[in-house]
C-alpha positions in Angstrom: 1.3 -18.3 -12.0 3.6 -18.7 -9.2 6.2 -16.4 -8.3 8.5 -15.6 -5.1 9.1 -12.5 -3.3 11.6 -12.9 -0.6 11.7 -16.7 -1.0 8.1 -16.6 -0.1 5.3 -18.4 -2.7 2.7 -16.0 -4.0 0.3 -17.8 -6.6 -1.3 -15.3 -8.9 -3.3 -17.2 -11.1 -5.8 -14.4 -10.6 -4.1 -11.5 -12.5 -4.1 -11.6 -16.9 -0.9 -12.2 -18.4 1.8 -11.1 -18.9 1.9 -9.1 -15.8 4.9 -7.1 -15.1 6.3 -5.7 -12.1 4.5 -3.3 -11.0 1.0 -5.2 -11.3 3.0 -7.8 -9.2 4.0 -5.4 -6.5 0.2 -3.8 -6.4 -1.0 -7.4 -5.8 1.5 -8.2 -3.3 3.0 -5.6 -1.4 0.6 -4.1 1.2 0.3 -0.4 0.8 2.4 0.8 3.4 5.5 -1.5 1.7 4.5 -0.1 -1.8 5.1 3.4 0.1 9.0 2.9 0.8 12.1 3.0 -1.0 13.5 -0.5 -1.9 15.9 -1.9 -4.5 14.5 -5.0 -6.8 16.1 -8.6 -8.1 14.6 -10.1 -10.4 15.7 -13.6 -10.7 19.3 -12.2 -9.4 19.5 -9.5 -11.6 18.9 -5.6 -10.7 16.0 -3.9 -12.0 15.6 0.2 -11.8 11.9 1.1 -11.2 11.5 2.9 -14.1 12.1 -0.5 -15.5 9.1 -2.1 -13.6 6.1 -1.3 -16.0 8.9 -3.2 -19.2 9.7 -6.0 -17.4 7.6 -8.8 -17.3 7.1 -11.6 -14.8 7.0 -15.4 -16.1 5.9 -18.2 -13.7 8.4 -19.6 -11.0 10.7 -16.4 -11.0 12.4 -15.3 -8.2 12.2 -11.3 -7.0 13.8 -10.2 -3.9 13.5 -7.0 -2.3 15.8 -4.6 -0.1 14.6 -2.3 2.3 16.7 -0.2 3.8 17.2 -0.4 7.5 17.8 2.7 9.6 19.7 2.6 13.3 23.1 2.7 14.5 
């Protein structure tokens, strides 16, 4: 399977189906990303993090995600 994150291609062929988002994010992420806060897209759409371990992944979709930046 082949999804995005942040426009970039991550093929996870490896993983079982279906795999939902926080199987995708353990795979992905490195640990010190999985650490911080961070809003989710999905395909465009917000999803709340207790939402991740419900919502499934299909091939070719799109998840984007927002760290907060801190400065002045």
């Amino acid at each position: 399977m082949k999804i995005y994150i942040n426009g970039q291609v991550f093929e996870l062929s490896h993983l079982p189906t279906p795999m939902n988002i926080t199987s995708v994010l353990a795979t992905s992420l490195p640990n010190n990303q999985q650490q911080l806060s961070f809003a989710l897209a999905l395909n465009g759409d917000f999803i709340g993090r207790e939402a991740y371990d419900t919502t499934h992944v299909q091939h070719h979709d799109s998840i984007d995600l927002l760290f907060p930046i801190v400065g002045g």
